[in-house]
N, C-alpha and C positions, 0 to 999 in steps of 0.2 A: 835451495832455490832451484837447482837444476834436475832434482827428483822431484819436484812439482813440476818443473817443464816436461819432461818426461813422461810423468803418468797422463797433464794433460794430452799430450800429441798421443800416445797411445788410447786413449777416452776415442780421441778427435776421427784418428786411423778406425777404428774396431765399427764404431757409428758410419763413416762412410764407404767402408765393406759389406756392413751389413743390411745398406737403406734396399739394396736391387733385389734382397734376398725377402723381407718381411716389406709386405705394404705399412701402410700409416692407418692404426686400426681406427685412428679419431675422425679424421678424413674420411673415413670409408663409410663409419658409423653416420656420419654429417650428411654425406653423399643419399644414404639407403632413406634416412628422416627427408633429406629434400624431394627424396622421387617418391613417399606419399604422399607431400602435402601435392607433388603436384596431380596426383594418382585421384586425390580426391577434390582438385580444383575441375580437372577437367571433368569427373561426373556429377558433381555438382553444380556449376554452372550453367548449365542447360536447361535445368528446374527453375531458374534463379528467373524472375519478370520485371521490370522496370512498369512502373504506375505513374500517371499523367494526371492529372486531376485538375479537372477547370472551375472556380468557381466564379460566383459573380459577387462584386465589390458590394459592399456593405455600406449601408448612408456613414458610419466611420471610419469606412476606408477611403472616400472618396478624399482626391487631393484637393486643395483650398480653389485651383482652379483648372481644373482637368478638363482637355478639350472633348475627349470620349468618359464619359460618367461613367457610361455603362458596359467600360471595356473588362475583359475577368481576369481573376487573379488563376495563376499558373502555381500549382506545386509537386514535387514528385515524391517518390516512395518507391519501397522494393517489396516482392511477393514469392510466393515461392509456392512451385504447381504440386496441388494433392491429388488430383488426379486428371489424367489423360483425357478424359473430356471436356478439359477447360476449367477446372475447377479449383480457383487459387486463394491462398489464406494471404491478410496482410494484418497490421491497424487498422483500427474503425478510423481513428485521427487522418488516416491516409484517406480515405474516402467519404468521410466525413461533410454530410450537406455541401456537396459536390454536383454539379451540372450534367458533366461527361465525365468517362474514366478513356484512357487510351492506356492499352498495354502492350508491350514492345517485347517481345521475345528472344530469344537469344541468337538469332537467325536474323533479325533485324524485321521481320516482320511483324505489322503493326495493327491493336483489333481494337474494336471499341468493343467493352466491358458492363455488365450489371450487375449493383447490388446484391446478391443473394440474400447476404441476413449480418445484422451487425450485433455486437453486446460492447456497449461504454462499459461495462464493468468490467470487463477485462482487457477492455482495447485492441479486441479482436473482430476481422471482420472476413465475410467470402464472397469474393467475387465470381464473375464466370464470363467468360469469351468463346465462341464458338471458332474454334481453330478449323475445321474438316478435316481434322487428320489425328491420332493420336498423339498426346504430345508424353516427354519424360517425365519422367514423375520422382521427386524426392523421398528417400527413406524416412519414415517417422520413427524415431529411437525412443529411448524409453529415461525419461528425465528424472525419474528417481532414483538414478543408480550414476546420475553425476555427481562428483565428488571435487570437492576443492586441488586444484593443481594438476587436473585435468585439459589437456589441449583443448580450445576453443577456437574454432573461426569462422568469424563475419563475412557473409557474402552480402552484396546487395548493390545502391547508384549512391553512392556519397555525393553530396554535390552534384547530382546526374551523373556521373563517371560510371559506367554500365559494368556490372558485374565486376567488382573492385573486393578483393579475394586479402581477409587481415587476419592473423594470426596473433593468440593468448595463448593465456590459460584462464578456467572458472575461479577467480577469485573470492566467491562468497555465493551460498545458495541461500535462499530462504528469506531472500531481503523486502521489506515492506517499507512502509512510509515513506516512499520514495514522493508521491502525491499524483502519479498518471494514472492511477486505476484504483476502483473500489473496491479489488480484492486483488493482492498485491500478494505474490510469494518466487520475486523474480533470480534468476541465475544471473550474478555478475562476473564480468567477464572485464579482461586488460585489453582485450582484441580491439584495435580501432574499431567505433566504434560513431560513425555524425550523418549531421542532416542528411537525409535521401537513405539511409540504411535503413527504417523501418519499415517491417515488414518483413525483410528478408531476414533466412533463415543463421541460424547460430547452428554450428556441425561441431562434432565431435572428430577423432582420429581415424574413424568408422565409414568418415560422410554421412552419418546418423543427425537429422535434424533433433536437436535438441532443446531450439527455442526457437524466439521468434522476435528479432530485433523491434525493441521498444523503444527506448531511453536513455539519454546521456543526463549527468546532472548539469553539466557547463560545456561550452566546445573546449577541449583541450585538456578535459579533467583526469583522463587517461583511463576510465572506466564505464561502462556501460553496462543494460540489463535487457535484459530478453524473457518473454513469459514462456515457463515451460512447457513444451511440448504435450505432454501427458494433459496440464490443463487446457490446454486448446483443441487437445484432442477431445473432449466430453463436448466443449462449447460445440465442435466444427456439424460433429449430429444434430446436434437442434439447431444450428442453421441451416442447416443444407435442409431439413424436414420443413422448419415454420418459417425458418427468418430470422428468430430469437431466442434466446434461452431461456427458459423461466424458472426462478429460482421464491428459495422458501423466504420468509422474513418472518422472524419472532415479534416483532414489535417493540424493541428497548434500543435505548439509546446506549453505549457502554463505554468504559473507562481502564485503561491499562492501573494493574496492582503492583502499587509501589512496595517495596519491602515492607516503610515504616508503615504501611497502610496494610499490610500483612496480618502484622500483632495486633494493632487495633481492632481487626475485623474477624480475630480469634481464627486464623488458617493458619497453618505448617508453614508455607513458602507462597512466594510469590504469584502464584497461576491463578489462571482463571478470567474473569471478565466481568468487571463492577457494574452494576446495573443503574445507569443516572439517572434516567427518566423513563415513563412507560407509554405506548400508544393509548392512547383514550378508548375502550374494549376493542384492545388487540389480543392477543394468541397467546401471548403469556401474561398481561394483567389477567384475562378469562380465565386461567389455568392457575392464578395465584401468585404468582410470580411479585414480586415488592422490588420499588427501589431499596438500594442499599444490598439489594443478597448480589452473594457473585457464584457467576454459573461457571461452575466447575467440570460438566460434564453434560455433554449433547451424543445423544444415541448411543451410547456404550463407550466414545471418546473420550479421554480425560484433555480438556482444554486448557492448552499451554497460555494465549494468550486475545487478547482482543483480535486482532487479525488470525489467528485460528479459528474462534469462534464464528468469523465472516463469514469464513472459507466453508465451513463444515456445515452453516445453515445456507448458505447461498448454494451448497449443492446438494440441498435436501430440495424434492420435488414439495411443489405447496399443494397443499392438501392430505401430505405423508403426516400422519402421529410421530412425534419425535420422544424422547425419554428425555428430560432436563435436570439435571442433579447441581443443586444448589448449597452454597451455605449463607446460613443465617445465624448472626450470634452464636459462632462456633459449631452451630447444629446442622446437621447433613439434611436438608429435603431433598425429597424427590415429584417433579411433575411428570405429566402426561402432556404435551403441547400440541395441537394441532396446526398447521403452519399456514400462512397464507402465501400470496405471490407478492414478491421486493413489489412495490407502487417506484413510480420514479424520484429522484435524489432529490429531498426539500434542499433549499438556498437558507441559510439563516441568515437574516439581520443582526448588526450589533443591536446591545441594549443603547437605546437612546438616554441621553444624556439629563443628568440630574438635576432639576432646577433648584431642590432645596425649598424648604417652609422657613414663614419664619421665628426664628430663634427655639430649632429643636431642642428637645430634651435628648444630651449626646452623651457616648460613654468611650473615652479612648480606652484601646487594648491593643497593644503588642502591636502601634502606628496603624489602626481601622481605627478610626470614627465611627459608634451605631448608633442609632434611632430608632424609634419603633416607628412602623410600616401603618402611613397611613394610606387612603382612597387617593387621594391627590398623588400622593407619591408613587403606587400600587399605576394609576392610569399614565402617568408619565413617563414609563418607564416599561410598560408591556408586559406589566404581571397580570395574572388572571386567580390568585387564589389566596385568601386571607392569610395573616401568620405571618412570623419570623419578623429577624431586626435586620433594619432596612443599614445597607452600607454608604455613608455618606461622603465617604474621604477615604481615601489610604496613603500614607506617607510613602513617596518613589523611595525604593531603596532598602523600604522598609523589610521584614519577616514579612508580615501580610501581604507583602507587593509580590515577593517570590515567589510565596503560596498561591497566587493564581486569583488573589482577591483584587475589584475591585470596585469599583463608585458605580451606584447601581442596581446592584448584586444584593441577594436577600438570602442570611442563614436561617433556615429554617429547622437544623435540628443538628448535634453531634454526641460522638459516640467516644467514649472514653475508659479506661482500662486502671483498677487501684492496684498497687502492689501488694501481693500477697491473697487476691481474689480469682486465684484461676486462669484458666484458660478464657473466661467470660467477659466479651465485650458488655457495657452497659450504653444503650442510645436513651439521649432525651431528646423533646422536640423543645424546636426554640419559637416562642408564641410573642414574647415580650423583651426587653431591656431585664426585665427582673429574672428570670430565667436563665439569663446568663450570668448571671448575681450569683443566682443560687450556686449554680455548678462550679465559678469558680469559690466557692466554701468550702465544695466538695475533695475538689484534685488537686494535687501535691500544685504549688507554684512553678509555673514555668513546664508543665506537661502538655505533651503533644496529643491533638485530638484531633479527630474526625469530623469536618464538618458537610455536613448536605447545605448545598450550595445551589440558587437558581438564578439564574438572568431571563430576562425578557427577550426576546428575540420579534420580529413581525410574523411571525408564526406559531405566535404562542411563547410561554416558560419550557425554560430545558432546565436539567439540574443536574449536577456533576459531584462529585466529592474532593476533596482534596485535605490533606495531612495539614493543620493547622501548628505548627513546629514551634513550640515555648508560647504556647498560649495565655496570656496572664493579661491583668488591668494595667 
């Protein structure tokens, strides 16, 4: 016991002889990180603009009894200056059918602002202010070379709070489906990250702009996304030149490739981009192109996935020849496609609702209900094209329900795979109730198949695919 008191107080001695001699390397380490983040607060901030945005109340904004109707709604946003003569990148949402812009500098001086040119599809937008003077200008860095567990921090007006300076790290690059933009390949970041922060920029350790605050999923969700730099970078030239970007569009509707829907469609793995519906002669019906092939490959790219596929036609110029490389029933095509320019985002309608004949001729399978497709049924329903067994029912809960079937909905054809036949998908088309009779004589009980899939919309039929999973009567 007393040689443990001993060695302690000797431990306790040697430690407070030796604190005046060696600094605290942790401290010190702590110290040198706090003086660049503030290294790069103070020149980055400067760049950093607060956005005003007025607009006017909408006949469904108006209050039930509001004594000014036509008073306007106030919201702000952050921006961040690309160049010294006024020239500041934000959201398009930020300025978005807006009245006036006021934009507030870091100086406290205040300018009113003009559109320059906006893109919804990537929810970017440029503004411009006539300062008469030069103003600071942010580094633009190079966002393909951020990496996960990378410093991140958000500048911008959270809640109006002017230039509010938050510290990450990149949590995840390359994120899509988020649902703010039509082409979506955002940087996520932990850096606080709310309302009034869009626009402003996303910095690296560098003070290197590396995005462009977009989106949170929820307030307090403790993650946020920002579009990369690099792509705002392409957009900011054709605005600053026309106003807009213009971008290429193939003309197909397309679908993410599920594994099971891999084997079925006779590919190696999962890549690529299913092809559900085509434009009525667009650019790749013209060029040959079918539903059912998945495009595997646009201009020498091998495509990863649906939102690659966006990404890589949306920045092909329209009118550019593109190379399209396809598969079809395990076989490689190759087109030639000439591109047109994206037309604006159709709105789909649900398929309207079923009325039903009476006392169809029905067939349960795997909790669907079919029929064959008649006129009555076909106008009810906003189909435009003969064929297939009409879907009358589907049990909630059911296989069918999971599979993305429902009341409505017209199979018009599937594709299915025998044991011991290859790598060879085999497709039928489905014309009748007996059609599906047949096939299932063909395929093992309880085999998963491909079905072509179309609903009515007020825009016409769309058609989609989806893995029919233990397919049987």
């Amino acid at each position: 016991m007393m040689r443990c008191f001993t060695i302690s107080m000797l431990l306790i001695l040697f430690m407070s002889h030796s604190a005046p001699a060696y600094a605290n390397p942790g401290i010190d380490y702590m110290r040198k990180i706090e003086a660049a983040f503030t290294r790069i607060a103070e020149s980055v901030k400067p760049t950093v603009v607060s956005i005003r945005a007025e607009r006017i109340r909408g006949a469904a904004q108006q209050a039930p009894q509001s004594p000014h109707p036509n008073m306007p709604l106030f919201s702000s946003g952050s921006g961040v200056i690309i160049d010294g003569q006024g020239y500041i990148l934000t959201n398009n949402h930020v300025v978005s059918n807006t009245r006036r812009l006021r934009v507030r500098l870091w100086d406290e001086s205040a300018h009113w602002a003009k559109v320059v040119g906006t893109d919804r599809y990537t929810d970017l937008a440029l503004v411009k202010i006539d300062p008469h003077r030069k103003l600071p200008v942010a580094t633009l860095g190079d966002s393909d070379k951020v990496r996960v567990g990378q410093w991140s921090i958000a500048v911008g007006d959270p809640f109006g709070i002017t230039r509010t300076f938050t510290v990450g790290v990149v949590s995840g690059i390359g994120r899509s489906g988020v649902g703010v933009a039509r082409y979506e390949y955002f940087i996520q970041t932990d850096a606080a990250i709310n309302r009034g922060n869009s626009g402003g920029p996303l910095v690296n350790i560098d003070g290197e702009v590396i995005g462009i605050n977009t989106a949170i999923p929820a307030p307090g969700s403790g993650i946020g996304f920002a579009i990369p730099v690099n792509m705002a970078k392409d957009v900011i030239k054709y605005l600053r030149r026309s106003g807009n970007f213009p971008r290429g569009y193939l003309g197909v509707t397309i679908q993410p490739v599920s594994q099971d829907m891999a084997y079925l469609l006779g590919l190696p793995k999962a890549n690529g981009a299913l092809v559900g519906s085509l434009l009525k002669d667009g650019p790749a019906e013209g060029a040959g192109i079918r539903m059912g092939d998945v495009i595997v490959r646009l201009g020498g790219t091998s495509v990863v996935d649906t939102a690659h596929l966006q990404r890589l036609v949306g920045w092909t110029p329209p009118g550019d020849d593109v190379a399209v490389e396809v598969v079809r029933n395990a076989q490689n095509k190759k087109f030639k496609v000439k591109l047109v320019r994206l037309p604006e985002p159709e709105t789909t309608g649900t398929p309207a609702a079923n009325t039903g004949i009476d006392e169809p001729e029905t067939r349960k399978s795997y909790g669907v209900a079919l029929e064959n497709l008649t006129e009555e049924l076909k106008d009810k329903n906003n189909l435009t094209t003969d064929g297939g067994v009409y879907i009358s029912d589907v049990e909630e809960g059911s296989r069918a329900y999971y599979d993305g079937l429902r009341e409505g909905m017209v199979i018009r054809g599937m594709t299915y795979r025998l044991p011991g036949n290859g790598k060879t998908p085999i497709r039928v088309s489905i014309e009748k109730l007996e059609d599906v009779e047949e096939l299932l004589k063909i395929i093992p009980a309880g085999s998963n198949v491909l079905g072509q899939v179309v609903r009515g919309t007020d825009r016409g039929e769309r058609t989609f695919f989806t893995v029919l999973h233990g397919f049987k009567r």
